[in-house]
N, C-alpha and C positions, 0 to 999 in steps of 0.2 A: 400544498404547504405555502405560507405565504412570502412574502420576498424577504432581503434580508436587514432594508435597511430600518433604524430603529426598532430592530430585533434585538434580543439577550440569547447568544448563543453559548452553552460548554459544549467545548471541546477537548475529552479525554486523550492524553497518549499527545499533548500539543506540541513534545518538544523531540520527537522521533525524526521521522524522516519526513513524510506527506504532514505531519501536523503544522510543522511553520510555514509552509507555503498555503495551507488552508488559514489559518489564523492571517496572514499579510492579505489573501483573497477576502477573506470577512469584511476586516479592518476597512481595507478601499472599497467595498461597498456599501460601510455606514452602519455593520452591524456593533454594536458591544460585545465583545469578546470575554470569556472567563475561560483560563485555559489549566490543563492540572495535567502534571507527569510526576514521576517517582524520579525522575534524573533531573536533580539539583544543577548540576554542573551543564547540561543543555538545555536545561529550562534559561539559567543566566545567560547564555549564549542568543538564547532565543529573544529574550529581554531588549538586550544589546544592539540586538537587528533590528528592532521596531518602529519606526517613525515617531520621534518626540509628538509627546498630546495623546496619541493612540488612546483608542475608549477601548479599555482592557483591564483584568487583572488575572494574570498569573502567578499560581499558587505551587509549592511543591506539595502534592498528597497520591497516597495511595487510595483513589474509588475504591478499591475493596470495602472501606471502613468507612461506617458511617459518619463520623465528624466530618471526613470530607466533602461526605456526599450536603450535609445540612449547610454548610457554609457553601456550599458552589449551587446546589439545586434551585432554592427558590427564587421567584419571581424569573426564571429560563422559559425562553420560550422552543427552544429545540435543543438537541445535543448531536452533537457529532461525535459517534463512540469509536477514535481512532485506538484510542490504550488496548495492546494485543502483543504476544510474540508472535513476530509474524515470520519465525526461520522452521522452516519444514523440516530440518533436519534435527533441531533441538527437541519437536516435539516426538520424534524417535526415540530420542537417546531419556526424553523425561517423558512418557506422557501424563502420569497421574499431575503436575506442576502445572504445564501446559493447557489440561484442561481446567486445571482452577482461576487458572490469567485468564483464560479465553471466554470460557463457558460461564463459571461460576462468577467471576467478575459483570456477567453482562448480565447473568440473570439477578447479581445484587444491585446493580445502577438500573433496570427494567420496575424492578420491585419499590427500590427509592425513588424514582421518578413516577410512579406508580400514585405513591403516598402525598406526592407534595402536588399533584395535579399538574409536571408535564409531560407532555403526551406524544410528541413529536423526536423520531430519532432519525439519523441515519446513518448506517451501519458499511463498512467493508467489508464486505464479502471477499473471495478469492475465484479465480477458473479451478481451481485445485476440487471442488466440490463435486464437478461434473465428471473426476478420476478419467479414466483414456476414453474418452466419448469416443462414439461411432460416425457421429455426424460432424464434421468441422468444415466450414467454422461451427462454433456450436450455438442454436440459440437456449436461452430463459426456459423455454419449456421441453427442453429434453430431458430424457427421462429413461430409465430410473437415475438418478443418482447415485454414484458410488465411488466417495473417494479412494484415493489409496495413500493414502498418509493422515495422521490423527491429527496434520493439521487443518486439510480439509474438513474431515470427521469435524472437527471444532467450531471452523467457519459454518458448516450446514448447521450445528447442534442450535448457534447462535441465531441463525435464519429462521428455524421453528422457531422458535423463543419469541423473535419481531414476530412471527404471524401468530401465531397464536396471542400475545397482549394487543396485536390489532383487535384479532376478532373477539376475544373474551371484555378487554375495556376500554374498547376502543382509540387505541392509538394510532397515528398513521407511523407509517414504519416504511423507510426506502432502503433495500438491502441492495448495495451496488457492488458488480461480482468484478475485480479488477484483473489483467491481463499485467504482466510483468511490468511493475512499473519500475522505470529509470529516471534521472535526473540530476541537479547537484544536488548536493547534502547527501547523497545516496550513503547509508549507512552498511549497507550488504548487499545479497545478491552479485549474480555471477560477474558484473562489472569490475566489484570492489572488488573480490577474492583474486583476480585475474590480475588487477594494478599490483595488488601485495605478492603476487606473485611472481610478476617479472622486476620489484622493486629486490628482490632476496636473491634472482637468479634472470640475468635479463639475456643469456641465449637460450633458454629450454623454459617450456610454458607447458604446463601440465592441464588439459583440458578434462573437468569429468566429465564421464560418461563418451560414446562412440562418435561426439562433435555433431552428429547430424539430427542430433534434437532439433525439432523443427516449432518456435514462437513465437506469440506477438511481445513487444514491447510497445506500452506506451508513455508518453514520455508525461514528467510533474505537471506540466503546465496545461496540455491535454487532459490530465487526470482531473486537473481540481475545477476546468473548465466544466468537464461532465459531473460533474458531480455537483454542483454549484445547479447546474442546470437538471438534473434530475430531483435535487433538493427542494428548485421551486417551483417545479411544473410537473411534479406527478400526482395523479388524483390521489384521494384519501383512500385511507387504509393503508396494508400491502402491500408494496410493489417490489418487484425486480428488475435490475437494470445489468445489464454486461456493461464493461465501458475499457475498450482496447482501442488497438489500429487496427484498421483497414488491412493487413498483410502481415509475415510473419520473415523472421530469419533464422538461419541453422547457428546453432552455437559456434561452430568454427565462424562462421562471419563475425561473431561479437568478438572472439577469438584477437581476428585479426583486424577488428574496428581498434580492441587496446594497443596493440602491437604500433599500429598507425599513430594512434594520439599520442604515443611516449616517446615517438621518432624512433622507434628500434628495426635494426635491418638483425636478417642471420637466425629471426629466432625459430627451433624446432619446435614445431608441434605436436606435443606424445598425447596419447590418450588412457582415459583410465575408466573402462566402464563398469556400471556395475549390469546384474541381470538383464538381458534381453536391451543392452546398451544407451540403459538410463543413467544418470550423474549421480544416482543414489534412491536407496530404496526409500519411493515413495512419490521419487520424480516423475513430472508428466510427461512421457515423449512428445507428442504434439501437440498442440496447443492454439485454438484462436478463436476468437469470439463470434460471433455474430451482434450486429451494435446496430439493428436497425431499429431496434423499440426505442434507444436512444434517440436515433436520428431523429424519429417520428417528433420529437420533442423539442429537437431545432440543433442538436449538438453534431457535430463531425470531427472527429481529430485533424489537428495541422499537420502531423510529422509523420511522416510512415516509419517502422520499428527500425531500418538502417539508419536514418537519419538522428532518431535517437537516440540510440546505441551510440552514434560518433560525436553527437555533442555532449551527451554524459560521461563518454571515456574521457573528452578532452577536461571539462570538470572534475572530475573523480583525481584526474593526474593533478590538477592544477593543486587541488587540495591537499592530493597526498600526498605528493613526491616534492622534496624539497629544489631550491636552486640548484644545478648542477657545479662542481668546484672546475676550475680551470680545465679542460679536455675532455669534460664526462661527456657525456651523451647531451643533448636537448633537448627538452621537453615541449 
């Protein structure tokens, strides 16, 4: 794929979580930016953050629908297809929804991009796809495949989809499978849920599942590093990329990484597991990549998953939890 600067890149899902830190990485590499989300209110947000002058334009639209796709496609030279729910748990409780956001929305921007002649995508994947491998770390070509949650299911359905419009019209297509990512902006994930939770009740902290899940976390800036780098150095067609840390931590560490960033002493740690001591069905007990195809490519992560686990709690607090008033606690 070739570099990025005086490229025209969309990138769908811009104003989520990983999307503004991808669009800021574009930007200071000289790409032109077209970015599109369905959240008005963090698209303006996103706006707001951008360095005056920025070669961009940000639009509020639903990819599902072609008007959007006719005014953001042509004259693109890649797409970054970040627009997804990306909560394992919602896609539980909806999946027929779930897979229309996931699936059908990528095979309607595959198809549109298809028509207007661009050709170049790349795609987030999930570890979720690879369901409780046998071998961890895990690499790219383990096999078989079997998630166990449809939101997996949805990230793989979307990975046939890139290989196969490789190989039927030729597109190159880089499906990158992510490891827990953390950071600021973080909008979910076991981080945020754990701040809201000691924000409602800060001695008792309700941890899903048996705590001794065992994960990588990788952190934003790592993420959009390898990804940047798998964008424009994997050969045509096809490819798969893992892109995690180097090592993993048990949920009670992340646990008590929040407990540390909020300055809290005293607090009890209960647990709540579900089946066979997952956080919920569908959750992966262990988890970690294998990242040597990346390396092969020139990338390493900086942070190993403790490290960033402690700089995203102390972010996530900064963001969420207001001043403390005269004797509270301190953040």
């Amino acid at each position: 794929m070739p570099p990025f600067k005086g490229s025209t890149v969309l990138v769908t899902g811009c104003a989520g979580f990983i999307g503004p830190h991808l669009v800021r990485a574009l930007l200071a590499r000289g790409a032109m930016v077209r970015g599109a989300d369905v959240n008005a209110a963090a698209l303006a947000r996103l706006r707001r953050g951008l360095p005056s002058g920025a070669r961009g334009r940000l639009v509020a639209a639903d990819i599902r629908k072609d008007a959007a796709l006719n005014r953001l496609l042509p004259g693109a030279d890649t797409v970054y297809h970040m627009a997804a729910d990306p909560d394992v748990r919602n896609s539980t409780a909806r999946p027929f929804e779930h897979f229309d956001q996931n699936v059908m929305g990528t095979l309607g921007l595959l198809e549109a991009m298809r028509k207007r002649d661009v050709g170049r995508i790349v795609f987030p994947s999930t570890s979720t796809v690879y369901g409780d491998a046998k071998v961890v770390p895990t690499p790219e070509s383990y096999a078989p495949l079997a998630p166990i949650s449809v939101y997996g299911a949805s990230k793989l359905a979307c990975e046939s989809l890139l290989s196969s419009y490789a190989a039927t019209y030729g597109f190159d297509a880089v499906a990158l499978r992510f490891a827990n990512v953390v950071g600021p902006g973080s909008t979910h994930g076991v981080i945020v849920d754990l701040v809201e939770k000691l924000k409602r009740d800060s001695k008792r902290l309700e941890v899903l599942g048996d705590g001794k899940q065992r994960k990588s976390y990788v952190h934003i800036d790592d993420l959009i590093s390898g990804s940047l780098t798998a964008a424009s150095r994997a050969p045509r067609g096809f490819q798969l990329y893992n892109v995690g840390s180097a090592d993993t931590l048990v949920v009670d560490d992340v646990a008590r990484a929040v407990i540390r960033a909020m300055g809290l002493k005293g607090v009890k740690i209960v647990h709540k597991p579900a089946p066979g001591g997952r956080g919920w069905v569908g959750d992966v007990k262990v988890m970690q990549l294998h990242i040597g195809r990346l390396r092969a490519l020139g990338w390493k992560p900086r942070l190993p998953s403790r490290e960033a686990v402690l700089r995203t709690a102390r972010s996530v607090v900064g963001e969420r939890v207001r001043r403390p008033r005269a004797g509270a606690v301190k953040v």
